[in-house]
C-alpha positions as CSV (number, residue, x, y, z in Angstrom):
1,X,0.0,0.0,0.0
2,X,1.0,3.2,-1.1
3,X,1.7,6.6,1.8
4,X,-1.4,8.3,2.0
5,X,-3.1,10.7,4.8
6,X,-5.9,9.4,6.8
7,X,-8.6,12.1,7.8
8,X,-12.2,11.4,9.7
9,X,-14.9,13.5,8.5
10,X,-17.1,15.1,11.4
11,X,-20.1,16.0,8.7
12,X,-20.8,16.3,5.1
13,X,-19.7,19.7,5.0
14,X,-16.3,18.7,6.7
15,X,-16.1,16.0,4.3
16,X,-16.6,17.8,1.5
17,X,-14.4,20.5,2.0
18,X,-11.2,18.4,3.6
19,X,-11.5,16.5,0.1
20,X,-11.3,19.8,-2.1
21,X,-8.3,20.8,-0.5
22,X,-6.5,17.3,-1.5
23,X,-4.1,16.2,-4.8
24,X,-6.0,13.0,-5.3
25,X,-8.6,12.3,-2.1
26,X,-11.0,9.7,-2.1
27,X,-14.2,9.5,0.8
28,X,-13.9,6.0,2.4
29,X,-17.1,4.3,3.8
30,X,-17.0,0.9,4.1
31,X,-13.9,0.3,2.3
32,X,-14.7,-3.1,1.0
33,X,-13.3,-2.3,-2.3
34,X,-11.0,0.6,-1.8
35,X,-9.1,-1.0,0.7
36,X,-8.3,-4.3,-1.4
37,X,-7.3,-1.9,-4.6
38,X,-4.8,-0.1,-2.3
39,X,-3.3,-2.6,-0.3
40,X,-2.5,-4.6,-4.2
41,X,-1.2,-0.9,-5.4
42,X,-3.9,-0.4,-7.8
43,X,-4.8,3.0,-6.5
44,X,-2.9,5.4,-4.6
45,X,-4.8,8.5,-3.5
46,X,-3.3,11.0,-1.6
47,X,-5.9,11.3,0.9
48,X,-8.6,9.3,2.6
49,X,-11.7,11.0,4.2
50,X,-13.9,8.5,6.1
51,X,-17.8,9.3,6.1
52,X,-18.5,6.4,8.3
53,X,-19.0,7.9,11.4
54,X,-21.3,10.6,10.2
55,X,-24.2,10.3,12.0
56,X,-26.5,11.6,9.5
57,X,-25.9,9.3,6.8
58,X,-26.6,6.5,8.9
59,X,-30.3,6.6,9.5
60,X,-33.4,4.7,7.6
61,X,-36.3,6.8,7.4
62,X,-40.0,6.2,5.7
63,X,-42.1,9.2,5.0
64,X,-45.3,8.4,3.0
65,X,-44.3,6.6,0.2
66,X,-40.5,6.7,0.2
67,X,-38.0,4.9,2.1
68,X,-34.4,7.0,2.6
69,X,-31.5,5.2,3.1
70,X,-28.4,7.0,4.2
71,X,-25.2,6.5,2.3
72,X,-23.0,4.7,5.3
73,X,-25.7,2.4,6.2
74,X,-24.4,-1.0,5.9
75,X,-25.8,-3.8,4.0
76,X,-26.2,-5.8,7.5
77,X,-28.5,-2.5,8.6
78,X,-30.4,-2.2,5.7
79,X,-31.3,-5.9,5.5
80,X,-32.1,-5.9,9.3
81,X,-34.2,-2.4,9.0
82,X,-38.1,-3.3,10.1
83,X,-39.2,-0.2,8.0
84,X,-37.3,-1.3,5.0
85,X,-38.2,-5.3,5.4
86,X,-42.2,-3.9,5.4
87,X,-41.8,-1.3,3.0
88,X,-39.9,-2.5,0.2
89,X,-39.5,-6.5,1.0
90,X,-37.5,-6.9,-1.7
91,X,-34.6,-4.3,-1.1
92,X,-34.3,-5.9,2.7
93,X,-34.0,-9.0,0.9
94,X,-31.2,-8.0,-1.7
95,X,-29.3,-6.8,1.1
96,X,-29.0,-9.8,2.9
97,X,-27.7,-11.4,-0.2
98,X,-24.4,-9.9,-0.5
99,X,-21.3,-10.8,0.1
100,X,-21.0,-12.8,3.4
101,X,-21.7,-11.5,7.0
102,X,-18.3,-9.6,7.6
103,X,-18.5,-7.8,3.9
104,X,-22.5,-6.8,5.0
105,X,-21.3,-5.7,8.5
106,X,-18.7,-3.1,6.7
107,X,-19.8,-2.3,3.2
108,X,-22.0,0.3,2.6
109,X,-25.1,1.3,0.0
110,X,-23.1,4.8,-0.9
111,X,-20.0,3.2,-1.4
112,X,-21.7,0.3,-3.5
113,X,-23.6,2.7,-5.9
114,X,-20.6,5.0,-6.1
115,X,-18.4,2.2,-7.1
116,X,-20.9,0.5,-9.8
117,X,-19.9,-2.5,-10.0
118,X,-21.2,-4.3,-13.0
119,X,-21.6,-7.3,-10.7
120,X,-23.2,-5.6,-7.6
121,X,-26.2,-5.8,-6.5
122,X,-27.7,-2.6,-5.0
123,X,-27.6,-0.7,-8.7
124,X,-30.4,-3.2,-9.6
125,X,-32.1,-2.3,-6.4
126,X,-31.9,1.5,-7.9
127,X,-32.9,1.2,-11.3
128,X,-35.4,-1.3,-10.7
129,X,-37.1,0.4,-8.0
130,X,-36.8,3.9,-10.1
131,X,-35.2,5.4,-6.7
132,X,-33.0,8.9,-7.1
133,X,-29.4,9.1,-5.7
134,X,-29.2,12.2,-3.1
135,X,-25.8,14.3,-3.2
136,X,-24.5,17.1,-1.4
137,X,-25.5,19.3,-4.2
138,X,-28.2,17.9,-6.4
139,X,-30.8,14.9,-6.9
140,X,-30.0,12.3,-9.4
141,X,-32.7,9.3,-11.1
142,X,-31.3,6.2,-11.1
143,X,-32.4,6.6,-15.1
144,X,-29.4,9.3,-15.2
145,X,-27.0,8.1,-12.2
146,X,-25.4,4.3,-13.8
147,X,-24.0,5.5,-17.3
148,X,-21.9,3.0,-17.8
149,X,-19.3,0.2,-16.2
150,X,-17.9,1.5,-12.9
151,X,-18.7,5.0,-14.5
152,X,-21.6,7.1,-12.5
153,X,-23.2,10.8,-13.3
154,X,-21.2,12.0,-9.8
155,X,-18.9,15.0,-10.9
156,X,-15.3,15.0,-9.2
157,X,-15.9,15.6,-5.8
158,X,-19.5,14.8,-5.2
159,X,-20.7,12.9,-2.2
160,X,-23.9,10.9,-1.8
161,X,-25.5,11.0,1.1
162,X,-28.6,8.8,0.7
163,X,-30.9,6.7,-1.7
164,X,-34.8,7.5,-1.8
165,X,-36.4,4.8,-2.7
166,X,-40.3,5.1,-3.5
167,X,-42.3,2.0,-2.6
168,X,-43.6,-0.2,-5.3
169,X,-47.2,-2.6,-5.5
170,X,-44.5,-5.6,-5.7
171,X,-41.1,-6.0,-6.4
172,X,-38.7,-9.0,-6.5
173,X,-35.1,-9.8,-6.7
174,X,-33.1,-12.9,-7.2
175,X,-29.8,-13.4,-8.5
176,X,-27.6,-16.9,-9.4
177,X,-24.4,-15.8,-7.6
178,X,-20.9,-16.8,-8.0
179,X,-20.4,-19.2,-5.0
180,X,-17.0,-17.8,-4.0
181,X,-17.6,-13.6,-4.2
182,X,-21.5,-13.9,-4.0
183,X,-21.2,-11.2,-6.9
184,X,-24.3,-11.8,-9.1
185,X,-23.4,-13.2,-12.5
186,X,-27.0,-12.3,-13.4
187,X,-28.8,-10.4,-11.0
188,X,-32.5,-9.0,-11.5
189,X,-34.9,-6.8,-10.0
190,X,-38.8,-6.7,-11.3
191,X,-41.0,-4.5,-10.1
192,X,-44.4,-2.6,-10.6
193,X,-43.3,0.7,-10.0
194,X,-45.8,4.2,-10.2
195,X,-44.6,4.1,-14.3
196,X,-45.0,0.8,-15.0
197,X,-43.4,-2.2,-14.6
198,X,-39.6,-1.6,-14.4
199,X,-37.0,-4.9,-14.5
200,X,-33.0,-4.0,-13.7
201,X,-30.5,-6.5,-14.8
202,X,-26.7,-6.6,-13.2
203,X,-23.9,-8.9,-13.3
204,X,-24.5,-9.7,-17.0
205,X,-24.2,-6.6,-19.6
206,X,-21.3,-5.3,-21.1
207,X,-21.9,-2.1,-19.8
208,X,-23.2,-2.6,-16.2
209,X,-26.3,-2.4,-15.0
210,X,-29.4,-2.0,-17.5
211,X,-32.9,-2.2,-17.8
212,X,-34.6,-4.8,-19.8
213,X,-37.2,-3.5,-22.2
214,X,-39.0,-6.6,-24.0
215,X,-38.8,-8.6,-19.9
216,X,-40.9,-4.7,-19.0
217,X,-43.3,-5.0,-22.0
218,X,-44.0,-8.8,-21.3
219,X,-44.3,-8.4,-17.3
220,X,-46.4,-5.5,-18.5
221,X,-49.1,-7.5,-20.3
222,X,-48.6,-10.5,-17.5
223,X,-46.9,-10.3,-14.1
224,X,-45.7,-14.1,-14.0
225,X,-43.4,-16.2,-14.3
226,X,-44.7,-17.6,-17.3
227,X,-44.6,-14.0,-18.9
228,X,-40.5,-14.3,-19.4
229,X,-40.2,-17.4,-21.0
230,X,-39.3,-17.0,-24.4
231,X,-38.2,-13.2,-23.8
232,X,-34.8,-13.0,-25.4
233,X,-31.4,-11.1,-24.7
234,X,-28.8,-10.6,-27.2
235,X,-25.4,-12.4,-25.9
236,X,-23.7,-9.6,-27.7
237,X,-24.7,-7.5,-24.8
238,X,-23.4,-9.4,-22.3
239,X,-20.2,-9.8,-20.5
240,X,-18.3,-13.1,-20.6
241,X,-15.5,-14.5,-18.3
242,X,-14.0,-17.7,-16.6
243,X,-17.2,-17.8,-14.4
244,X,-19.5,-17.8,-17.7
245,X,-20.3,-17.0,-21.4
246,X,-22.5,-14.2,-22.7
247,X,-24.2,-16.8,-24.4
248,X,-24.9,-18.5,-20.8
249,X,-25.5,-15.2,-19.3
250,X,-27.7,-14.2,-21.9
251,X,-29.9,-17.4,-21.0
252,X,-30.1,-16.9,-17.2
253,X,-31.4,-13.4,-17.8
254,X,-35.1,-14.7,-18.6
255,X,-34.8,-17.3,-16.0
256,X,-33.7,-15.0,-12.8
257,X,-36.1,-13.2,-14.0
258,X,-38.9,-15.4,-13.5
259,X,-37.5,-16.1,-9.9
260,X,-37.6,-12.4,-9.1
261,X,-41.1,-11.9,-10.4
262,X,-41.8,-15.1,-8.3
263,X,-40.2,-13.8,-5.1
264,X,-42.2,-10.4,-5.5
């Protein structure tokens, strides 16, 4: 690991404005991916600011409708939340699927989002649910936020600081996970949002996370299982490694699919 300077962040403001004054600073949550890239030398920022113990991006809140998620909370605490397990079954649900226990006790849903991992879970959990990314400056639709693999709308220096996500008449997730990293090799998230049906596919495209538009039309017409049989995906959209062909990846789509719209 390369010499860098470790700061901890008292609020957002603080946060924000220790990170401007830095060469190359980076916030730190849970550090789940951070941490690994700098201890093999893959990154070496000058600074670290760490949001975790900011109190207010660690709360769960439900007004109405929505459900706000503060960046730091953890996977453990949003899977655990009450509010979030009987607003949104499905997000509580998706959080308890990642990683294993210690990477749920540490990692967070701001670090996750910010990251975009092609493989991770919560940016289905976004753009499936049609939820809007909350920053220290602005509010950003999920539509807009994931533009590409581990490439987000953020600008240099931008901090989330929670995830409002509005409540939907029934969503589902379910993912066929790579047994070592429980990364999702083809994750998806159905659900009948307040614009329709909305389905979010990770692990599996090219370019990270995307929504499926022939899986909406036919959940659409028929929420069932049955309805994604047949529904194609073109395997030159998806991603293919040691763990799986597009062409393989390109099948499971339909198929997890049918789980999650089962699970909803």
């Amino acid at each position: 690991m390369y010499e860098t300077t470790y700061y901890r962040a008292s609020s957002v403001s603080d946060a924000t404005s220790k990170l401007a004054g830095t060469e190359d600073g980076k916030f730190l949550a849970g550090g789940q991916t951070l941490v690994p890239t700098m201890k093999q030398r893959l990154a070496a920022p000058s600074d670290l600011i760490d949001v975790s113990g900011i109190e207010a991006l660690r709360s769960i809140s439900v007004d109405g409708d929505v459900v706000t998620v503060g960046a730091s909370c953890t996977h453990a605490q949003v899977a655990g939340s009450g509010d979030v397990a009987t607003a949104i079954p499905a997000l509580a649900a998706l959080a308890g699927g990642i990683g294993d226990p210690a990477v749920r006790a540490r990692g967070t849903i701001g670090g996750s989002i910010a990251n975009n991992d092609p493989a991770a879970d919560y940016p289905a959990a976004c753009l499936g649910l049609g939820a809007t990314i909350v920053t220290d400056s602005r509010e950003i639709p999920a539509d807009d936020f994931f533009v590409g693999m581990f490439e987000t709308a953020l600008e240099e220096g931008e901090m989330i600081t929670a995830v409002k996500f509005p409540k939907a008449a029934k969503a589902g997730y379910a993912k066929f996970p790579n047994p070592a990293s429980r990364y999702a090799m083809v994750g998806v998230l159905a659900a009948q949002a307040a614009d329709g049906v909305r389905v979010a596919v990770t692990g599996a495209g090219n370019d990270g996370v995307f929504r499926h538009a022939a899986l909406e039309t036919a959940l659409g017409a028929d929420w069932s299982a049955a309805a994604t049989e047949g529904v194609t995906t073109d395997a030159g959209d998806m991603l293919a490694d040691i763990h799986g062909s597009a062409e393989y990846r390109a099948h499971l789509v339909a198929v997890i699919a049918g789980r999650a719209v089962d699970n909803s």
